[in-house]
C-alpha beads as a LAMMPS data file, in Angstrom:
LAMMPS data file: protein, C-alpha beads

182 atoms
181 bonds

1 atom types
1 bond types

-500.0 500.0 xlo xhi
-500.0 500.0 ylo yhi
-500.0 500.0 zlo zhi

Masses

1 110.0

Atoms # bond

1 1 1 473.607 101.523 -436.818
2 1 1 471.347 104.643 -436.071
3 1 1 472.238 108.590 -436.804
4 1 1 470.523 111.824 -435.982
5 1 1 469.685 113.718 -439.025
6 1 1 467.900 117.354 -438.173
7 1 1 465.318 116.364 -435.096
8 1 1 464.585 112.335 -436.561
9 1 1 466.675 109.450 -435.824
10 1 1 468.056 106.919 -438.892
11 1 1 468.657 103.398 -438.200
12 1 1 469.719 100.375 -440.061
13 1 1 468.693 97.126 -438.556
14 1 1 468.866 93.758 -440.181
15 1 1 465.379 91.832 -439.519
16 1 1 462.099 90.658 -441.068
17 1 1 460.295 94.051 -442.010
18 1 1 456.978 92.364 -440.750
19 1 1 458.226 92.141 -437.055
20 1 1 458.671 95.714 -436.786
21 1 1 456.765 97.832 -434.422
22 1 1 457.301 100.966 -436.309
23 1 1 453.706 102.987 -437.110
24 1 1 454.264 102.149 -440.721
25 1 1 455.756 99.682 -442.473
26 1 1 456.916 100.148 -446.669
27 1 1 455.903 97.256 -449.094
28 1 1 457.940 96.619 -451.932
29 1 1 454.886 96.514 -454.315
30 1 1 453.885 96.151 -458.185
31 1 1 451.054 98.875 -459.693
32 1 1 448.462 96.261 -459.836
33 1 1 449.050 96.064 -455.476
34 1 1 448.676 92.713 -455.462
35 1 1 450.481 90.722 -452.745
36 1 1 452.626 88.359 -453.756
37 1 1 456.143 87.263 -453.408
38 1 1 459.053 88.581 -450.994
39 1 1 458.390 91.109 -448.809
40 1 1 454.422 91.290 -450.130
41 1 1 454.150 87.942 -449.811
42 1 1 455.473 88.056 -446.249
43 1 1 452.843 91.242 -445.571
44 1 1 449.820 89.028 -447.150
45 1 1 450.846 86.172 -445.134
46 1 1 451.405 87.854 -441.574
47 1 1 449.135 90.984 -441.882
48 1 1 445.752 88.655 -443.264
49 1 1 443.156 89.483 -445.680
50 1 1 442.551 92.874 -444.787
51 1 1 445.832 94.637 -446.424
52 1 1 444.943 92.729 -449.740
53 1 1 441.235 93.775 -449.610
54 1 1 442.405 97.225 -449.054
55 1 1 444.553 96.772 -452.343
56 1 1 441.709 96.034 -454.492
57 1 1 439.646 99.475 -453.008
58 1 1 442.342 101.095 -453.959
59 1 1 442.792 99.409 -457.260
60 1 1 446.394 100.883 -458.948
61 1 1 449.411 102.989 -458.171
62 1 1 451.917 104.019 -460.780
63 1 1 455.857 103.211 -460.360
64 1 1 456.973 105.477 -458.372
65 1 1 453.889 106.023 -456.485
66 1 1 452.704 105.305 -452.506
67 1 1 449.442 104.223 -451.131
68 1 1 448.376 103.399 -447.588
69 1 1 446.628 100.735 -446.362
70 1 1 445.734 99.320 -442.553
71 1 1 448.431 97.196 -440.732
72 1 1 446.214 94.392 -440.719
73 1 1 447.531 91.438 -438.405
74 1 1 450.830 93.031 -438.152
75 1 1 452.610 94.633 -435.304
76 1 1 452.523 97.971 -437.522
77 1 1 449.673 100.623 -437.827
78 1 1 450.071 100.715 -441.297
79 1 1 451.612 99.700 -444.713
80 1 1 452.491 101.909 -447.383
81 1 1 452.654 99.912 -450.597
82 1 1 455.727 102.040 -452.897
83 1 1 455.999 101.122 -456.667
84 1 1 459.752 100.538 -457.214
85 1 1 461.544 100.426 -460.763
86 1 1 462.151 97.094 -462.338
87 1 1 464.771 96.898 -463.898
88 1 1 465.044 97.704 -467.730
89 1 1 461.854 99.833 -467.590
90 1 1 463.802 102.977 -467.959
91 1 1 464.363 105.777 -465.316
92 1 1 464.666 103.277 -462.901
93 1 1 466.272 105.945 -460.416
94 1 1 463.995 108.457 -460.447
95 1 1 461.256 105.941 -460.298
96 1 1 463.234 104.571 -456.322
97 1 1 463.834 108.275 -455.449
98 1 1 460.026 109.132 -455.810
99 1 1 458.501 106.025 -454.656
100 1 1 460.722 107.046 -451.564
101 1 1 459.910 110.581 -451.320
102 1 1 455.826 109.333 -451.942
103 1 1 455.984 107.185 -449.125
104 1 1 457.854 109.696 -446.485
105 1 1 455.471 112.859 -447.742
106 1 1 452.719 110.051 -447.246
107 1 1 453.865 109.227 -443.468
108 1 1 454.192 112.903 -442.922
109 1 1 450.733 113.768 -444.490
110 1 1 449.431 110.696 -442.084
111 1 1 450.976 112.266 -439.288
112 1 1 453.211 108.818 -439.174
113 1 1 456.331 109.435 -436.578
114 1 1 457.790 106.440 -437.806
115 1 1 458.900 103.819 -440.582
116 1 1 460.281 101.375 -441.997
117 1 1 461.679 100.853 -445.467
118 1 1 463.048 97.656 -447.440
119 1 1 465.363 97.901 -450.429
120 1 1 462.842 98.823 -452.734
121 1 1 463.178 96.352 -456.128
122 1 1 466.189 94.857 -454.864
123 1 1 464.398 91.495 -455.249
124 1 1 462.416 89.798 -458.172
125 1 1 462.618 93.552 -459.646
126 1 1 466.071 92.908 -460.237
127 1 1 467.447 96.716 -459.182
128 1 1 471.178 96.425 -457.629
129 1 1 471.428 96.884 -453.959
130 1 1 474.089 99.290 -454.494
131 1 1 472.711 101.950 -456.212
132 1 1 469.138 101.500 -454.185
133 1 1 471.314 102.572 -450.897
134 1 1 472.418 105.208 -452.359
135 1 1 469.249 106.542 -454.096
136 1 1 467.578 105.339 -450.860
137 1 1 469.939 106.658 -448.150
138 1 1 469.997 109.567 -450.183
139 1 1 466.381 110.996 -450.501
140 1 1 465.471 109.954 -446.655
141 1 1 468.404 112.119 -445.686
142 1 1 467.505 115.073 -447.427
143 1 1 464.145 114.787 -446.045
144 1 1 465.040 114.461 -442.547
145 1 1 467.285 117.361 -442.866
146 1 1 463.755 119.277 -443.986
147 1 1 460.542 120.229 -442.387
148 1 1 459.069 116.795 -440.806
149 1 1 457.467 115.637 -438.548
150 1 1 458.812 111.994 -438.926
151 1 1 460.659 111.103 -435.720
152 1 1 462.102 107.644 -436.939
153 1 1 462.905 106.149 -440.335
154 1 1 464.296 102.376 -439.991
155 1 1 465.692 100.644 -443.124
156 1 1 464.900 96.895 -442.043
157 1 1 467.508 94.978 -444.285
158 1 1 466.492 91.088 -444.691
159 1 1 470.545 89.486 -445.548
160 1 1 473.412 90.263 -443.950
161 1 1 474.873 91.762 -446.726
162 1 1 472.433 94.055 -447.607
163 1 1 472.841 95.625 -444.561
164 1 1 476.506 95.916 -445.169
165 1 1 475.797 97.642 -448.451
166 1 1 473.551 100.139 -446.363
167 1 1 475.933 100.776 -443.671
168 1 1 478.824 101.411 -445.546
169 1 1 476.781 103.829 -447.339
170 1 1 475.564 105.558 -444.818
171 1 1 479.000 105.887 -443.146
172 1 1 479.935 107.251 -446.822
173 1 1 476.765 109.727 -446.822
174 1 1 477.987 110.817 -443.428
175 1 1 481.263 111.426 -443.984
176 1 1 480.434 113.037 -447.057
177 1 1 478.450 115.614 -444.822
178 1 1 481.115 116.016 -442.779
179 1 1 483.253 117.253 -445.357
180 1 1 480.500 119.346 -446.757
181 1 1 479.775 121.519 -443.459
182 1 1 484.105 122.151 -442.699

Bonds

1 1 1 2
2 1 2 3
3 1 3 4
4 1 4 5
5 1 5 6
6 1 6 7
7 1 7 8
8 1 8 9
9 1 9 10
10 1 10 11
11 1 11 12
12 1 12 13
13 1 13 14
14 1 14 15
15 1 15 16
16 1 16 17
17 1 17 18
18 1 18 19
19 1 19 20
20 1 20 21
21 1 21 22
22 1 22 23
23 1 23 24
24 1 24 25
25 1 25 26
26 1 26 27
27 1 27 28
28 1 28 29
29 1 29 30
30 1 30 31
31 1 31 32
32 1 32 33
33 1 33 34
34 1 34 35
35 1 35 36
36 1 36 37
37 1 37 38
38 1 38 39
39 1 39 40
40 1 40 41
41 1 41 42
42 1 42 43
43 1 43 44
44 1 44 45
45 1 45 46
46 1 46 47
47 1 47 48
48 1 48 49
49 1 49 50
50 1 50 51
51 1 51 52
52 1 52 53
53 1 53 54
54 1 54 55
55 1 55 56
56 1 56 57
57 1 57 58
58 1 58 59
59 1 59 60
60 1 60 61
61 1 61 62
62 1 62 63
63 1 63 64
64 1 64 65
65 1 65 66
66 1 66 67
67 1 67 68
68 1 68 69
69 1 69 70
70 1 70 71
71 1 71 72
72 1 72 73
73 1 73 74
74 1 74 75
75 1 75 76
76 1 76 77
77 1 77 78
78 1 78 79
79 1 79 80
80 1 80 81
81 1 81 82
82 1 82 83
83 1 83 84
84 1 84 85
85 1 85 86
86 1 86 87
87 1 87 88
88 1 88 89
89 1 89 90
90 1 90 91
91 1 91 92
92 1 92 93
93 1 93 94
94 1 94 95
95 1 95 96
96 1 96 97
97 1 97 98
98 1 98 99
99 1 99 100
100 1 100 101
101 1 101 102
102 1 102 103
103 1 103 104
104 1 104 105
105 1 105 106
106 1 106 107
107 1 107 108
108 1 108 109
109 1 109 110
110 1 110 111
111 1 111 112
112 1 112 113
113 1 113 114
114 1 114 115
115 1 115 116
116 1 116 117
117 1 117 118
118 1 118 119
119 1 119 120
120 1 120 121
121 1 121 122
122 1 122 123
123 1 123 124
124 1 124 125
125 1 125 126
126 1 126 127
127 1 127 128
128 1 128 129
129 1 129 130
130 1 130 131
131 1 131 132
132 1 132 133
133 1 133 134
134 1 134 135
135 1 135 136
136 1 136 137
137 1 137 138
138 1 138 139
139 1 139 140
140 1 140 141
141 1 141 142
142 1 142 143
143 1 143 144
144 1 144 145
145 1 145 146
146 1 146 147
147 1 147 148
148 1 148 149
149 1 149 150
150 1 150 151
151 1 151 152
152 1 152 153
153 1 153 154
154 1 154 155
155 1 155 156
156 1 156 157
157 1 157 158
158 1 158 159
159 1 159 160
160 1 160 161
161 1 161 162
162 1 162 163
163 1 163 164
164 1 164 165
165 1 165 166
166 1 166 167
167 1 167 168
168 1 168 169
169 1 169 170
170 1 170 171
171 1 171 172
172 1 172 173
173 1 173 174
174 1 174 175
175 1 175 176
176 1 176 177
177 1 177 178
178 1 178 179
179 1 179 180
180 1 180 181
181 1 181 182
């Protein structure tokens, strides 16, 4: 599913994040930026030594925070590592929304003209698919509709039914702005 939103396109596509071609590719990471598991693990394993070496300069992020490391072996430029919430932390959705703001301001700042998200803590960090399309959908929208220079922003959904939970809430989020502007 793709949309237009101000001058960038939106798309949904189901896939393994680590195939995509997009400039920059988001990691679902932990503060300490280690690579492990799920979608890190995948990164690690596919993008080599480099992204992980790149890690330790870097050292920490805070959730809710976005740092940018090469590509690596991938097909990608780039990989922006984004602290999501786990769950039962507390302020779990302000922690997704600015973890997803830090990592489109840090594309933009990068002069990345594209991307491509996960669903942030969806997995071992236990936050519900649901409510991460929302928050997720959400924030990229309201971006888009804003000064940037971001030309594509892909949300690369691993299952089948995440990317049912992201399409109907994007057709929800659009419909919703359809209302809003009659």
């Amino acid at each position: 599913m793709q949309v237009k939103i101000g001058n960038s396109i939106l798309e949904l596509i189901r896939g393994d994040i680590t195939e995509q071609a997009t400039e920059a590719i988001v990691n679902a990471a932990n503060c300490q930026l280690i690579l492990g598991g799920g979608v890190a693990g995948a990164i690690r394993t596919k993008g080599g030594p480099a992204i992980q070496q790149e890690c330790n300069r870097i050292g920490e992020t805070f959730a809710g925070g976005a740092v940018k490391t090469t590509g690596g072996n991938l097909k990608t430029r780039y990989v922006i590592h984004a602290v999501g919430p786990r769950m039962g932390e507390g302020d779990e959705d302000n922690k997704l929304k600015n973890a997803t703001l830090n990592s489109l301001k840090l594309a933009d700042y990068g002069q990345i003209k594209s991307i491509s998200f996960p669903a942030i803590s969806t997995g071992i960090f236990g936050f519900p698919i649901r409510r991460c399309a929302e928050i997720m959908l959400g924030v990229v929208i309201d971006y888009l509709k804003g000064q940037t220079k971001l030309e594509k922003v892909v949300f690369c959904l691993f299952t089948e039914a995440d990317y049912k939970v992201f399409e109907k809430q994007l057709k929800k989020e659009i419909a919703d702005e359809g209302n809003a502007s009659q």
